[in-house]
C-alpha positions in Angstrom: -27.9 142.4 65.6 -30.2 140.0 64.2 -33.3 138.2 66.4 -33.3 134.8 67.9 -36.1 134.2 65.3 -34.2 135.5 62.4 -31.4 133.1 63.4 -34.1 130.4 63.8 -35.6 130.7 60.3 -31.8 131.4 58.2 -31.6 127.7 59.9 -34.6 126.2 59.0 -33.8 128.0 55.5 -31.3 125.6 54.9 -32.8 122.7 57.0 -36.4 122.7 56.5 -37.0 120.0 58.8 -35.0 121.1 61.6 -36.1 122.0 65.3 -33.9 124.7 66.5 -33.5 126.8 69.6 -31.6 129.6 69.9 -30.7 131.2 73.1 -28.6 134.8 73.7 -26.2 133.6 76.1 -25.4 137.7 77.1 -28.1 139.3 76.8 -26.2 141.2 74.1 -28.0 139.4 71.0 -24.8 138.5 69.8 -23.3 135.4 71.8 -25.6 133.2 71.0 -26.5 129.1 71.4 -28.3 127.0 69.2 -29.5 123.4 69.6 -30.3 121.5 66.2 -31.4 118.4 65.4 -32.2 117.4 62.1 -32.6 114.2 59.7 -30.2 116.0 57.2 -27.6 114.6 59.4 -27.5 111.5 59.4 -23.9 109.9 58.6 -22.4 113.0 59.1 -19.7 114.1 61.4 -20.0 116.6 64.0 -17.5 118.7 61.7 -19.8 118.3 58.7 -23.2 119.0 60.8 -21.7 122.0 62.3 -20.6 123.3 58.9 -24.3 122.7 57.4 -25.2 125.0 60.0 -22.7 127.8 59.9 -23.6 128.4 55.9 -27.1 129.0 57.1 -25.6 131.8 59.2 -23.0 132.7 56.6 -24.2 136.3 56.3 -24.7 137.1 59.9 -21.3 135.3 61.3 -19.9 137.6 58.8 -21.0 140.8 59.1 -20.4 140.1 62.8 -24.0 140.1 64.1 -23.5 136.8 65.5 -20.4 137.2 67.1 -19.8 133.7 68.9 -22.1 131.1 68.0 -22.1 127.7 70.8 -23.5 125.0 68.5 -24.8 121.6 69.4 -26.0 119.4 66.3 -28.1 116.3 66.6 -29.7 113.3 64.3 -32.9 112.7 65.5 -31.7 109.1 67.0 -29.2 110.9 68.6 -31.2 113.6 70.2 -33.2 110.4 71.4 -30.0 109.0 72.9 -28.9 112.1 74.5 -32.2 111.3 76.9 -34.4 114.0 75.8 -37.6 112.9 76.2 -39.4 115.4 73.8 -39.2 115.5 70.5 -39.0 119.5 70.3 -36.1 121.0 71.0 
């Protein structure tokens, strides 16, 4: 099992200027949601944005600490758009 902050910082690892939040959706540590929204991208597809963040996690998806992994990606502009009104996530 790895931490929310260990899934946090692989993330930020690979996306320095990401805001992330992770949430255990269980309680078991291993089901697991993460919010990121990053400049890095920009004119990418969902598909794309959702891969950049799944070889940040390569190790742990693997090895099965991170069982199921709910991912929501957004630009910057987007996570404007979406109506958040902070700019943390």
């Amino acid at each position: 099992m790895v931490s929310l902050e260990q899934v946090e910082e692989m993330i930020k690892t690979k996306l320095p200027d990401a805001q992330v939040q992770v949430q255990d959706l269980t309680g078991g540590g291993d089901h697991l949601q993460a919010t990121v929204v990053s400049s890095e991208f920009e004119g990418k597809t969902k598909v794309k944005q959702h891969q950049m963040v799944y070889s940040a996690l390569q190790e742990a998806l693997s090895s099965e600490a991170i069982h199921a992994l709910a991912l929501k990606t957004y630009t910057p502009q987007g996570w404007r758009e979406a109506g958040q009104t902070s700019s943390h996530v």
